[in-house]
C-alpha positions as CSV (number, residue, x, y, z in Angstrom):
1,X,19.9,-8.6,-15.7
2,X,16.7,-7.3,-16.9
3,X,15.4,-4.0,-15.5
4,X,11.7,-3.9,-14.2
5,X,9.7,-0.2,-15.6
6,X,6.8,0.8,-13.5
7,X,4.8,2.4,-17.1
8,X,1.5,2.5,-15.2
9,X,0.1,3.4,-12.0
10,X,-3.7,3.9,-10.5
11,X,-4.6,4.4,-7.3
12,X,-8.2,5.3,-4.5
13,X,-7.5,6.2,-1.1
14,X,-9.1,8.7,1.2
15,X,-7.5,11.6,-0.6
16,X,-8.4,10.9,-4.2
17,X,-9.9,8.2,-6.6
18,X,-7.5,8.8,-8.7
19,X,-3.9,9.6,-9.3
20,X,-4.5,13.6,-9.8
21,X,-6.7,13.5,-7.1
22,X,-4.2,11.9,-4.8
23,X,-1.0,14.1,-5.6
24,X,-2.9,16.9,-5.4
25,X,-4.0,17.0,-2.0
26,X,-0.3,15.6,-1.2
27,X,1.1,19.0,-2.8
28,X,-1.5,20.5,-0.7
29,X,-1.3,18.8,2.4
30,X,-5.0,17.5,2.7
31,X,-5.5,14.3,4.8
32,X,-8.0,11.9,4.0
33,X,-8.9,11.5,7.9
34,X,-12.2,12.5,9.1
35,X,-15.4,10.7,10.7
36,X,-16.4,8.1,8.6
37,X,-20.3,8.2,7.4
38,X,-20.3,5.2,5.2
39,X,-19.2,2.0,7.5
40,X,-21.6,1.1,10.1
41,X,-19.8,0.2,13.4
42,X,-20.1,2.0,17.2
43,X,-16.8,3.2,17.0
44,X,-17.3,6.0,14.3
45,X,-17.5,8.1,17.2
46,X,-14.6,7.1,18.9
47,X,-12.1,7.2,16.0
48,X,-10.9,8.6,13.3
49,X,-10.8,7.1,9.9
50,X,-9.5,7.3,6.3
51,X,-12.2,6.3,4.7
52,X,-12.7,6.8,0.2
53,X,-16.0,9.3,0.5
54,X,-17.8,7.6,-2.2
55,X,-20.4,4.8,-1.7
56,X,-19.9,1.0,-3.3
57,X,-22.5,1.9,-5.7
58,X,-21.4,5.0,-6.9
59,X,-17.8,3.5,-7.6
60,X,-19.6,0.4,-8.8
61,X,-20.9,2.8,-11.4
62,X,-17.9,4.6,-12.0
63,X,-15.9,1.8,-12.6
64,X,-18.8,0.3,-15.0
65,X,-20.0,-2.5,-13.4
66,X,-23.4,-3.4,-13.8
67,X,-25.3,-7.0,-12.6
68,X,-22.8,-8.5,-10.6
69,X,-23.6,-10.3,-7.5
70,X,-21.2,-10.5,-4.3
71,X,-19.3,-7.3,-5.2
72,X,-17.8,-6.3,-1.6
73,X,-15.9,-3.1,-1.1
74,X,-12.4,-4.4,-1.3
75,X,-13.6,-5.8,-5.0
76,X,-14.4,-2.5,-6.4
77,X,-11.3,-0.4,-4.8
78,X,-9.4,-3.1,-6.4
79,X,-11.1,-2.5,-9.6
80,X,-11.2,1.1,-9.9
81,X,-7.4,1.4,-9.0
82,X,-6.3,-1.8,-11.9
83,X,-8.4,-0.3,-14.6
84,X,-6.7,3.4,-13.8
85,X,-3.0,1.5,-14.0
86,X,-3.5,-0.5,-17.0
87,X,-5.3,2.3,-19.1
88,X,-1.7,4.6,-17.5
89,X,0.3,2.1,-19.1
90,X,-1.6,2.0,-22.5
91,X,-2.2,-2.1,-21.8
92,X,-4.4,-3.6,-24.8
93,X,-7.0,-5.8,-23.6
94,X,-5.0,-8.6,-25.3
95,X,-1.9,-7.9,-23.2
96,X,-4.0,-7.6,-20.3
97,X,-5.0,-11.4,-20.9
98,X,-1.9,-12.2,-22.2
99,X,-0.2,-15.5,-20.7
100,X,3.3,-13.4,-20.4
101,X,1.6,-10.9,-17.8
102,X,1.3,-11.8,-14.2
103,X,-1.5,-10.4,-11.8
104,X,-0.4,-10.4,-7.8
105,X,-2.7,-8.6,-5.6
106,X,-2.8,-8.5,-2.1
107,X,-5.3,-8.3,0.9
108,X,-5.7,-8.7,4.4
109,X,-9.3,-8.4,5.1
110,X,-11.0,-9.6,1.5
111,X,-14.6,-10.1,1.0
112,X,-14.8,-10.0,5.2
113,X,-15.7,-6.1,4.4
114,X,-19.2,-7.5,4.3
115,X,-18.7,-8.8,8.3
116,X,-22.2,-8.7,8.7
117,X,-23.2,-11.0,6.2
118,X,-20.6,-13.0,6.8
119,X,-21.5,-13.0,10.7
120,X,-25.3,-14.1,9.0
121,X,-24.0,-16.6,6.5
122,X,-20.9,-18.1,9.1
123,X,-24.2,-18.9,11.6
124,X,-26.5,-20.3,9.3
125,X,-28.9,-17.0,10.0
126,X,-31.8,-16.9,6.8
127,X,-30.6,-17.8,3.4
128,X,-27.4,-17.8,2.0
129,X,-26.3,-13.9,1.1
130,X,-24.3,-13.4,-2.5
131,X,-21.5,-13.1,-1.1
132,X,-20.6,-16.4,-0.1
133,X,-18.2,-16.8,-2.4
134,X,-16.4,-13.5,-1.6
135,X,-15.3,-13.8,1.7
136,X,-12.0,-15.0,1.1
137,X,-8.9,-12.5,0.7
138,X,-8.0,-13.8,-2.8
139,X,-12.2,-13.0,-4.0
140,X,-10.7,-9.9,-5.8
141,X,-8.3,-10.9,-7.7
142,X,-10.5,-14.0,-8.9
143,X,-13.1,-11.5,-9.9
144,X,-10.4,-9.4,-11.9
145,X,-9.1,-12.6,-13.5
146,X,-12.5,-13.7,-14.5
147,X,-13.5,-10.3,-15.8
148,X,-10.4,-10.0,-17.6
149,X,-9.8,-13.2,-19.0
150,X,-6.2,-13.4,-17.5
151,X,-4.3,-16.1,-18.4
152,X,-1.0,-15.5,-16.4
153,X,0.2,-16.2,-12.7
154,X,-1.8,-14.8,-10.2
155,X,-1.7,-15.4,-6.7
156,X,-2.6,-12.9,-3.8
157,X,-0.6,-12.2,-0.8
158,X,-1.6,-11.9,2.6
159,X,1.3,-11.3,4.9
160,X,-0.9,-8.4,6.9
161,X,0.7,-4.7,6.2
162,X,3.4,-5.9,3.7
163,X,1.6,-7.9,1.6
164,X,1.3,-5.6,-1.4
165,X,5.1,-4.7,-1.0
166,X,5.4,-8.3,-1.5
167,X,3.5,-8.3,-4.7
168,X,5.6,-5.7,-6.2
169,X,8.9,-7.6,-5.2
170,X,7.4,-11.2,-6.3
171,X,6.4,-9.6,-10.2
172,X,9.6,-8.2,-10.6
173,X,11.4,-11.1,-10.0
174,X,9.1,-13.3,-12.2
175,X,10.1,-10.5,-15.0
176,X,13.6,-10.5,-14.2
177,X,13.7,-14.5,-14.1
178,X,12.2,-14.8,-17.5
179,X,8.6,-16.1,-16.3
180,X,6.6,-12.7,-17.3
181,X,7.1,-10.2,-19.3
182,X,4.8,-7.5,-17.3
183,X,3.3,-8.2,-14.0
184,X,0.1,-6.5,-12.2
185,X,0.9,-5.9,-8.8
186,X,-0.8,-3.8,-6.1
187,X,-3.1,-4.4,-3.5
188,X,-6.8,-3.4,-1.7
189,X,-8.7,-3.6,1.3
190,X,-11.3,-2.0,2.4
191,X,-12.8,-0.8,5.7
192,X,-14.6,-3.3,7.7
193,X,-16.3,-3.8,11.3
194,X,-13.9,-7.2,11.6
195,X,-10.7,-5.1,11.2
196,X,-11.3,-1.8,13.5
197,X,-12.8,-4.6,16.2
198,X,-9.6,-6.4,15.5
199,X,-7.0,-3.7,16.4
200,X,-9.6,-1.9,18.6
201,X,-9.4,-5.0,20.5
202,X,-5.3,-4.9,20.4
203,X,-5.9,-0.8,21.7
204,X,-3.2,0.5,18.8
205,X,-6.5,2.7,17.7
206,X,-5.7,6.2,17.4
207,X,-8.5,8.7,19.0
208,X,-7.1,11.4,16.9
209,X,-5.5,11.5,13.4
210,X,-2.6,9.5,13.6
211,X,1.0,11.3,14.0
212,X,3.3,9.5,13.1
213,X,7.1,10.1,14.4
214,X,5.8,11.7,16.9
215,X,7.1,11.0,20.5
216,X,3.3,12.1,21.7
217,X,2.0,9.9,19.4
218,X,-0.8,7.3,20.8
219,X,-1.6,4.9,17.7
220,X,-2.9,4.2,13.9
221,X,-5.3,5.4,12.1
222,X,-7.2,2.6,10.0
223,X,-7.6,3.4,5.9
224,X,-9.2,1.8,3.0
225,X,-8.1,2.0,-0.3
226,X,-6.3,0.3,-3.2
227,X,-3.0,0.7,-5.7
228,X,-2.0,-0.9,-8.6
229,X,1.7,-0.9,-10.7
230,X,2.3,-1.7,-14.0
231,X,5.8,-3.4,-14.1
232,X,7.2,-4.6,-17.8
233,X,10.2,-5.8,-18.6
234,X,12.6,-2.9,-20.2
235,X,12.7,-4.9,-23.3
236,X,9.0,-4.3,-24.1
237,X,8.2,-1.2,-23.0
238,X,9.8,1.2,-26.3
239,X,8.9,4.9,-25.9
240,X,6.6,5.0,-23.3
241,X,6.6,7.0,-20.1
242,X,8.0,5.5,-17.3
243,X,7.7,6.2,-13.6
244,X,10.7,4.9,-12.3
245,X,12.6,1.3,-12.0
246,X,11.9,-1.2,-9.2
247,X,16.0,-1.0,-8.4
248,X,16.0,-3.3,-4.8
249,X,13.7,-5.5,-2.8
250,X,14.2,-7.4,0.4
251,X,12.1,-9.2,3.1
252,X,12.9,-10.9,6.0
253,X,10.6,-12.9,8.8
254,X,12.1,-12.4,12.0
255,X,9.0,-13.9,13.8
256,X,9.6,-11.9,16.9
257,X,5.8,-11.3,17.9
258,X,2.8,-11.9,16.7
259,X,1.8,-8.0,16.4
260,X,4.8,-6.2,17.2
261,X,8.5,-5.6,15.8
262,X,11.6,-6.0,17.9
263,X,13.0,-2.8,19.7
264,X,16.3,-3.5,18.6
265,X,14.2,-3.8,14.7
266,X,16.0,-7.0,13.5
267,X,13.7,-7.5,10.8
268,X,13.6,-3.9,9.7
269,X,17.5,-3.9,9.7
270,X,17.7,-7.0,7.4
271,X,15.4,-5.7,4.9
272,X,16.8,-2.6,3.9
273,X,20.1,-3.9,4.1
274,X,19.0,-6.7,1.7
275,X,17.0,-4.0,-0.6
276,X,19.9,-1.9,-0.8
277,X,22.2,-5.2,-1.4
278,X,20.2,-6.1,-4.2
279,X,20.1,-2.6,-5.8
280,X,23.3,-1.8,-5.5
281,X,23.0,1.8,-3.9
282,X,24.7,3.0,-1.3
283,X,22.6,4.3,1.8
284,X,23.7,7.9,1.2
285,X,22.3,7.6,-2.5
286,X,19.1,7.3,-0.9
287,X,17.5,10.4,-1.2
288,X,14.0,9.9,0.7
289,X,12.6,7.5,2.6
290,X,8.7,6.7,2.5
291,X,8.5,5.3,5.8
292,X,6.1,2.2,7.5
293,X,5.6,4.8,10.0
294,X,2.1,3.9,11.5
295,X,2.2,6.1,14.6
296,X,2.2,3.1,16.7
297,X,4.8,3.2,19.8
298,X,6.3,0.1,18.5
299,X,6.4,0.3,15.3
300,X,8.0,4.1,15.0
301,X,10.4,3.4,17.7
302,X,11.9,0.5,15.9
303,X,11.8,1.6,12.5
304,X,13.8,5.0,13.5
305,X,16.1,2.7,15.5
306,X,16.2,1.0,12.3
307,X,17.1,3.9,9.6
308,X,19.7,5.6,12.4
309,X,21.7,2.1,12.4
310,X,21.7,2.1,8.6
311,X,22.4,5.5,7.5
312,X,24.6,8.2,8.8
313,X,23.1,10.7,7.8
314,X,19.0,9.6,7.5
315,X,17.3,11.0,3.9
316,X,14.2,12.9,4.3
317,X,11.5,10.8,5.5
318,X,8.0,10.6,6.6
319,X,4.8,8.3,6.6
320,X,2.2,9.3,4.4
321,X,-0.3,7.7,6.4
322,X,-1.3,10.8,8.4
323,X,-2.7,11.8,4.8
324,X,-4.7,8.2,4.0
325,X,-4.7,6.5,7.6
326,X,-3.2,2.9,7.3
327,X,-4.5,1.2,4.5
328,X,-3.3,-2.5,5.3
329,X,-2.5,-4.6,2.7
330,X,-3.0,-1.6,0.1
331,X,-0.1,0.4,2.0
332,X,2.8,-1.1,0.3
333,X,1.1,0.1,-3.2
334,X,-0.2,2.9,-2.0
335,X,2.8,4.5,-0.8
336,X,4.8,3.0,-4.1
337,X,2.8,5.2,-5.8
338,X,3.7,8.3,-3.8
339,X,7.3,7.0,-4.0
340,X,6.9,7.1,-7.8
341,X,5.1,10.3,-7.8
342,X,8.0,12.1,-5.6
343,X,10.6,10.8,-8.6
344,X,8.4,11.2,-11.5
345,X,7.9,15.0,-10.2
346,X,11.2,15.5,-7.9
347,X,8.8,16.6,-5.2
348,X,8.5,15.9,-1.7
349,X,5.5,15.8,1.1
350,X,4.8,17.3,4.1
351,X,4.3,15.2,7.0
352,X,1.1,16.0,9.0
353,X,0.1,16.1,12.4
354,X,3.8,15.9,13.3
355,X,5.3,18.2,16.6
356,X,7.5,16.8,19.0
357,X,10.7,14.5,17.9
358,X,11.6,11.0,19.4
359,X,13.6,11.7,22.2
360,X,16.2,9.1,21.5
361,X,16.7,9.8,17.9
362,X,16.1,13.4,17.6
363,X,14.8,12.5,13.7
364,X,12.0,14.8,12.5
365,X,10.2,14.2,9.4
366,X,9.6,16.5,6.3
367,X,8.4,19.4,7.4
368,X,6.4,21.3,4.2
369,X,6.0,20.2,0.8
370,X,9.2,20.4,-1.3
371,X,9.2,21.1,-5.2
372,X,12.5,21.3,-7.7
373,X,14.1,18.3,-5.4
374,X,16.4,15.7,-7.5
375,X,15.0,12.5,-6.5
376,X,16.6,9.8,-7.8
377,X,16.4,7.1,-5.3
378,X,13.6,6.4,-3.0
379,X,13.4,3.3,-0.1
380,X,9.8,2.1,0.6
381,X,8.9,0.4,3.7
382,X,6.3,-2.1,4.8
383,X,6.3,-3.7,7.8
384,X,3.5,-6.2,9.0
385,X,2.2,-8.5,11.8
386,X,4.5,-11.6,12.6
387,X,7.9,-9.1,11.7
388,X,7.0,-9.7,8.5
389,X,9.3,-7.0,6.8
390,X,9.5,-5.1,3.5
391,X,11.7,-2.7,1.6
392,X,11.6,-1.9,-2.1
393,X,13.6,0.6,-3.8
394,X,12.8,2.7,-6.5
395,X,15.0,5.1,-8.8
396,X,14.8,7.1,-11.7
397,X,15.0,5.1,-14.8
């Protein structure tokens, strides 16, 4: 069957609007998680965020927009991350546009960054703001399309944390099953008053920088940001560079909560297994797993409960959201491009914030950054609200 090549990525987050950016403070072990000074909400003081420290307007201007009405903050992460990914992979504007490439982004919260407008416009308060048309999670990737000229299938998933995990395993099976020949997958989101009110409201906020695997650990941090991959089939991509090879996917819906996984991580098990099923590795080829790892109680309970059952001897592992904070539907992209970075490079991160183990599993993440590491195989998990459960694998190609 045909293999999907990642031959571009791009990515903003809290740590970097770019790719150097990003690995760089990875190697260096520099989180993203401060005060935030550029949302307005009353919690700024009370939490922590990962928030990109640039204005819309400056990225707006980065990214070369000019005139555009409606532009909300998840629109222009979007942008700056897709245009870094498909200048990586040397796209021309005509395969961009190209009927035979796919575009699948992902969001949770959409144009409802704007929350305030959307609180005037949803209540009928003074005229209409330019951003009615932007509110829904799908008002990116419209705005790419349109800007673009795509002609391919697009769609944009919104299955809360896993979404853009989702988009990665969707494109590669559209290459694989003949339907694409490339595929733009990722995902954004960013910061809003509607999400931190959201989980403030389910009390999973963090007060501190999140610490993930921690057994002290007391919550997420929220992050904004976006990713994008480049995925071609390996019959089109000749001599360039590639990152790595989407090897295994799987996802599962075990519907055991509305917000929380199962202790005994049913949905977590079934994923990997079925990743690692369709790649045809063995768990001990796995050599590093970039966990969900959100520094929720739940959440890194069951996902260590998870790994232990799987492998005998668990891979090095850690969440690099203690460097971006939890970037919602972004996360599964995000962290694909950390995956892909660890392979391209044979390196791996230190896990921050990180002190006391899990008493039942007596796991501890990576403890300092590692260099000269073979990494051929890495598992990527995504986990989201409803057990809505994602693992992609990625190798060396």
């Amino acid at each position: 069957m045909t293999k999907v090549l990642i031959t571009g990525i791009g990515i903003i987050s809290s740590i970097g609007k770019n790719v150097r950016e990003n690995r760089k403070n990875l190697i260096e072990g520099n989180t993203g998680i401060k005060e935030a000074r550029l949302i307005d909400s009353r919690y700024v003081d009370v939490f922590p965020f990962g928030e990109v420290s640039y204005t819309t307007e400056e990225l707006m201007a980065d990214a070369g927009i000019k005139g555009e009405k409606g532009i909300t903050r998840t629109d222009i992460l979007a942008t700056i991350a897709f245009q870094e990914a498909f200048r990586d992979a040397n796209l021309t504007d005509a395969q961009v546009s190209g009927k035979d490439t796919a575009f699948l982004s992902a969001s949770t919260v959409g144009g409802m960054s704007m929350t305030d407008q959307l609180y005037r416009d949803g209540n009928k308060i003074g005229e209409p703001s330019d951003y009615l048309s932007s509110y829904i999670c799908g008002a990116h990737t419209l705005k790419l399309i349109k800007r673009y000229e795509m002609q391919g299938i697009s769609t944009t998933f919104n299955t809360a944390c896993s979404s853009s995990a989702n988009s990665i395993m969707f494109g590669s099976k559209l290459i694989k099953s003949g339907r694409a020949k490339r595929a733009i997958v990722g995902g954004s989101d960013g910061l809003a008053k509607f999400t931190i009110n959201g989980f403030n409201a389910l009390r999973i906020l963090s007060p501190k920088p999140c610490t993930p695997f921690d057994n002290l650990r007391s919550g997420l941090t929220l992050g904004e940001g976006a990713a994008f991959l480049i995925l071609e089939s390996e019959h089109v991509v000749g001599n360039k560079r590639v990152y790595g090879e989407v090897k295994g996917y799987g996802n599962t819906n075990d519907a055991f909560h509305p917000s929380s996984i199962s202790d005994d991580a049913q949905g977590i098990l079934a994923s990997i297994n079925k990743a690692l099923e369709v790649s045809g590795i063995k768990p001990e080829e796995v050599d590093y797993i970039n966990a969900h790892g959100t520094g929720t109680e739940n959440n890194d309970y069951s996902e260590l409960y998870g790994i232990s059952k799987i492998f005998d001897k668990v891979p090095p592992f850690q969440s690099t959201k203690s460097y971006t904070g939890h970037t919602l539907a972004a996360a599964g992209a995000v962290e694909a491009v950390f995956s892909l970075l660890a392979i391209h490079y044979n390196e791996l991160y230190q896990s921050l914030n990180y002190s006391n183990p899990i008493p039942e599993f007596n796991l501890s993440p990576i403890p300092t950054y590692e260099n000269n590491r073979c990494i051929n195989n890495v598992l990527s998990n995504s986990f989201g609200f409803g057990g809505n459960c994602s693992s992609l694998i990625f190798s060396k190609a």
